[in-house]
C-alpha positions as CSV (number, residue, x, y, z in Angstrom):
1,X,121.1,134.1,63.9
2,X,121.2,133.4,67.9
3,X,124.1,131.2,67.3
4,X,126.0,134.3,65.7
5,X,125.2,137.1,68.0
6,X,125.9,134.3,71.0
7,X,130.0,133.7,68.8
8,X,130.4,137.4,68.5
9,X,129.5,138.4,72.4
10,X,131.7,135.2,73.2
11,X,134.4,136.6,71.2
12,X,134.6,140.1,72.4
13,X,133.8,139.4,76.0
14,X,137.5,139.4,77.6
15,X,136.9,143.5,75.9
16,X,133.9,144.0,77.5
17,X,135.4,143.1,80.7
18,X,138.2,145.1,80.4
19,X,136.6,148.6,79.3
20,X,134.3,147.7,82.1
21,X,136.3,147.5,84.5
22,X,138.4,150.6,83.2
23,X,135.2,152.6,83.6
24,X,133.6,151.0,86.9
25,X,137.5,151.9,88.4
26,X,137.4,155.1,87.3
27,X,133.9,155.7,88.9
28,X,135.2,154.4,92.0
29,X,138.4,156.5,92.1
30,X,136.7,159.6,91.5
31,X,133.0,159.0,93.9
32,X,135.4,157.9,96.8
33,X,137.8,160.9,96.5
34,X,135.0,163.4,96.0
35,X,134.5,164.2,99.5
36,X,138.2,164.9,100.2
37,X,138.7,166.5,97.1
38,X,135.5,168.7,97.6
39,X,137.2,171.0,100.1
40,X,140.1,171.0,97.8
41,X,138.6,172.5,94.9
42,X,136.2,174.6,96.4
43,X,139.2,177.0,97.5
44,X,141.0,176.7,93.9
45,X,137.5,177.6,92.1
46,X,139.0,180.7,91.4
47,X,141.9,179.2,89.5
48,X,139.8,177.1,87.7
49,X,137.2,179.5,86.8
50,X,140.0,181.9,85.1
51,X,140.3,179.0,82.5
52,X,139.8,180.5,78.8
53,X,135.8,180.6,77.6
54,X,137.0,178.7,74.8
55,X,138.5,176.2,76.5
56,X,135.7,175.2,79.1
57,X,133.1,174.9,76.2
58,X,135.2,172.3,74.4
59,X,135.2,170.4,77.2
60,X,131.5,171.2,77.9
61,X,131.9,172.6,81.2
62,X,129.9,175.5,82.2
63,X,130.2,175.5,86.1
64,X,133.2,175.2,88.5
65,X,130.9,174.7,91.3
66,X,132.0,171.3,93.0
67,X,129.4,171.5,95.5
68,X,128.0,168.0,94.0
69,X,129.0,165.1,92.9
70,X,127.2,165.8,89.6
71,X,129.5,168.7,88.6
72,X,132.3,167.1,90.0
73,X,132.0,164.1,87.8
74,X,131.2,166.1,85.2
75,X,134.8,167.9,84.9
76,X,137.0,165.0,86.1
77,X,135.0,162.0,84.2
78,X,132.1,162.7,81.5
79,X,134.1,165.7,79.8
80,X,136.8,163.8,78.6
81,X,137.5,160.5,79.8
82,X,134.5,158.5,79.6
83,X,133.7,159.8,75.5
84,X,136.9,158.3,75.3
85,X,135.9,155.6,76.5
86,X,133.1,155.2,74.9
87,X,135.2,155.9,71.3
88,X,137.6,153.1,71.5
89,X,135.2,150.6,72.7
90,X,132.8,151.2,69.7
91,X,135.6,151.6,66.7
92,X,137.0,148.4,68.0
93,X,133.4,146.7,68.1
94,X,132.4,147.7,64.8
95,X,135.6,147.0,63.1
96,X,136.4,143.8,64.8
97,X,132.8,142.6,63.5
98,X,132.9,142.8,60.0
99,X,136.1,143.9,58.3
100,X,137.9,142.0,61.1
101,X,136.6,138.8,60.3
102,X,136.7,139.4,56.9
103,X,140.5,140.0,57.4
104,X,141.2,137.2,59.6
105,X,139.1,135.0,57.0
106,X,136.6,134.0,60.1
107,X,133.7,135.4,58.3
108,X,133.2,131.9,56.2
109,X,131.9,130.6,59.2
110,X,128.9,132.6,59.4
111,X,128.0,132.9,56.1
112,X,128.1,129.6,56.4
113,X,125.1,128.8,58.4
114,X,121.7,128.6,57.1
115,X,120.9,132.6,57.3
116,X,120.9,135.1,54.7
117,X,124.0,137.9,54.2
118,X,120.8,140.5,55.9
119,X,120.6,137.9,59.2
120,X,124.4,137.9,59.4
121,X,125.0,141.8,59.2
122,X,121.5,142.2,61.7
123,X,122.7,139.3,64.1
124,X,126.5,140.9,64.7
125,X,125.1,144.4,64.5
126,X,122.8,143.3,67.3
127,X,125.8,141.6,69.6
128,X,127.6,145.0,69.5
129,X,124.9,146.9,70.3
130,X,124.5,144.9,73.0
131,X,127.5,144.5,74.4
132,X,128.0,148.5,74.4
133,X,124.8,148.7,76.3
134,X,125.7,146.0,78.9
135,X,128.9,148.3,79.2
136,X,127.3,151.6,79.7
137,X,124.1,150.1,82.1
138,X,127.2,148.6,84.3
139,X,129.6,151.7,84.4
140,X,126.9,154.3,84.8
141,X,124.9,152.3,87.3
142,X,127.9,151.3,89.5
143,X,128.0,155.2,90.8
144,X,124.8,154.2,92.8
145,X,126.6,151.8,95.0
146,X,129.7,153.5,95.0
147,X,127.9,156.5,96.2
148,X,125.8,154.9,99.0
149,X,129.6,153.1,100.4
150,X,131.0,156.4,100.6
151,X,127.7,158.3,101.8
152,X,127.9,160.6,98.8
153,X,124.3,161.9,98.0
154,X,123.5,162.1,94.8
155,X,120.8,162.5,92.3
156,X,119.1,159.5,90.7
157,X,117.4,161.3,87.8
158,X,120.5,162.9,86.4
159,X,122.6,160.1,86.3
160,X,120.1,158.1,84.6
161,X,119.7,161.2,82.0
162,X,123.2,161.3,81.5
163,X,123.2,157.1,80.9
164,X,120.7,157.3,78.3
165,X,122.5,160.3,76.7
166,X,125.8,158.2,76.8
167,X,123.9,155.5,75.2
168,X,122.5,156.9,72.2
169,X,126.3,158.5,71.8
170,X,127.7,155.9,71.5
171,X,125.3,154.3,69.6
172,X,126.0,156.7,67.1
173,X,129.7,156.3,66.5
174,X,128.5,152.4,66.7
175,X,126.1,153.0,63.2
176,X,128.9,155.1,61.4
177,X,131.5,152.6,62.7
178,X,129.6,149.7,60.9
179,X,128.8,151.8,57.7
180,X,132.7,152.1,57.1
181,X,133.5,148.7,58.2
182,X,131.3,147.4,55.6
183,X,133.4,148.8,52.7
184,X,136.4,147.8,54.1
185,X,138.4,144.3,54.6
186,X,140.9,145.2,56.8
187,X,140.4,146.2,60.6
188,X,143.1,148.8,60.9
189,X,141.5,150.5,58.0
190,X,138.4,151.1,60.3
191,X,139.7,151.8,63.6
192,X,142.1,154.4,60.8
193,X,139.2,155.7,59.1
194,X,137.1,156.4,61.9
195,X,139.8,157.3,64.3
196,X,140.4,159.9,61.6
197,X,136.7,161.3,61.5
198,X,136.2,161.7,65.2
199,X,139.7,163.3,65.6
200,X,138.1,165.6,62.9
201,X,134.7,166.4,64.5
202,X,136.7,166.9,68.4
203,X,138.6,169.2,66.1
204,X,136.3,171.2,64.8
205,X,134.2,171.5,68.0
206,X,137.7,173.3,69.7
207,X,137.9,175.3,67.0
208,X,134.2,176.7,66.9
209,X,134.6,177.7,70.5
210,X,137.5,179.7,70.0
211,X,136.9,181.0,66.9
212,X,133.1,182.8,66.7
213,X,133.4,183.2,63.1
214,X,133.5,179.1,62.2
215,X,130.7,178.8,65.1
216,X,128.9,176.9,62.7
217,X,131.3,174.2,62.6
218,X,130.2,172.9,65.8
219,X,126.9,171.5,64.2
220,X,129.2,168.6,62.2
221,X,130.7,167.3,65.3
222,X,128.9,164.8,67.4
223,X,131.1,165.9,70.4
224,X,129.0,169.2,70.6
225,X,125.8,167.5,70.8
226,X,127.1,164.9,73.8
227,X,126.9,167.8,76.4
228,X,127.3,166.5,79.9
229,X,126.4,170.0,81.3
230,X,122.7,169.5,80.3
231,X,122.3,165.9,81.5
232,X,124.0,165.3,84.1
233,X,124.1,168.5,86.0
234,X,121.1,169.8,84.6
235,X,119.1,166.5,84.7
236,X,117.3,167.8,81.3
237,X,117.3,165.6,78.1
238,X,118.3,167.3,74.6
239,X,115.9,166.2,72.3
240,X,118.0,167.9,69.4
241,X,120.8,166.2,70.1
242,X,118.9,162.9,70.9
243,X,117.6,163.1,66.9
244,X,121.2,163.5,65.8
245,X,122.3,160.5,67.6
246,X,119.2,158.3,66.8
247,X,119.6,159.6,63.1
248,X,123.3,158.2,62.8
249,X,122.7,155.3,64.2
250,X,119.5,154.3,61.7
251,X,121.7,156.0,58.6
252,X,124.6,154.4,59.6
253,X,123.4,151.2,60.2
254,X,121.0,151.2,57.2
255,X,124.1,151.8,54.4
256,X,126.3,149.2,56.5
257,X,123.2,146.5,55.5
258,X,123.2,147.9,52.4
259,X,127.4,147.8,51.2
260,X,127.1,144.3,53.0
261,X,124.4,142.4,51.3
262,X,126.1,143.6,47.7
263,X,129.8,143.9,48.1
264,X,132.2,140.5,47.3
265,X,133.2,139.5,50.5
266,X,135.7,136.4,49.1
């Protein structure tokens, strides 16, 4: 089983490096700038604080204040860019590791070592999971460095809040991305299917914000339960949005073992 989670990070490592370095870059861009842009901001707060209700709850942002580097990154990185981020890295991870190989006929070669259908679904389950966390641990952490070059002050506790929060996000779309993949055969099926469903749920979280009556609808989107507002800025962990992200990922996970061991795979 070592020998196929050790194949599957070798494989997908030239990704890893990439998104990485996308994210670290992006942390960089906007930690260095913060200073100058601080001043900058601070006198268009009014222009950005006329910005429809609607609007700045879709993109979870509750305060224009830009006084720290908290809020700061919390509008220019965590609102949009970095679940983004996050979204494409995960749909390519949990397509690429089953239907993928099943599609590119590479999956023979480890069904063919001496482990059972279980050990091959928990072994490349595992090397995803992993490789998402080394990615998050590195892009969230680098702000720390970043920030003590630049002498930007910042607050430990929050950004380790907001890290564990990203985490179990994207853990989530990881479970339910491996759940589909396990029905399928063909990669762009996945990245189709689930590209579909969180196009759906960022959807219908814009559409409960603007519309009171559907409020409700926010509750089937995972992007209303990521809320940067509480854990970065805040520094305060959501514990119902913590179950709904440990939840997917033990569902999702769970009926991806269970479509794998039975389906015909050849």
């Amino acid at each position: 089983m070592i020998a196929i989670i050790l194949r599957t990070i070798r494989d997908r490592w030239k990704m890893l490096v990439a998104v990485t370095l996308i994210g670290m870059l992006t942390m960089l861009m906007y930690t260095s700038l913060f200073p100058s842009y601080q001043k900058i901001l601070s006198q268009n707060q009014q222009l950005y604080s006329q910005m429809p209700e609607a609007l700045r709850k879709a993109f979870n942002i509750d305060s224009f204040s830009f006084d720290t580097l908290e809020k700061f990154l919390n509008i220019e990185m965590y609102s949009l860019f970095w679940p983004v981020l996050m979204i494409i890295l995960t749909l390519s991870l949990s397509g690429s590791s089953l239907a993928g190989e099943v599609e590119r006929e590479t999956i023979a070669q480890s069904l063919a070592q001496p482990v059972s259908r279980s050990r091959v679904y928990l072994a490349k389950f595992l090397a995803a999971t992993k490789i998402f966390t080394v990615f998050n641990v590195l892009v969230n952490a680098s702000v720390f460095p970043i920030a003590a070059a630049f002498k930007v002050s910042l607050i430990a506790g929050h950004f380790l809040c907001v890290a564990i929060m990203c985490e179990l996000f994207g853990l989530a779309l990881l479970g339910m991305g491996f759940a589909v993949s396990s029905f399928m055969s063909d990669k762009g099926k996945v990245t189709m299917t689930m590209g579909g469903l969180v196009l759906v749920m960022y959807v219908l979280n814009i559409v409960s914000s603007i519309l009171t009556s559907l409020d409700k609808l926010k509750y089937a989107s995972l992007f209303h339960y990521f809320n940067p507002n509480v854990s970065l800025i805040e520094g305060r962990y959501d514990t119902t949005s913590m179950s709904v992200f440990i939840a997917l990922f033990i569902f999702g996970a769970l009926i991806g073992w269970w479509r794998w061991t039975r389906r015909d795979i050849v």
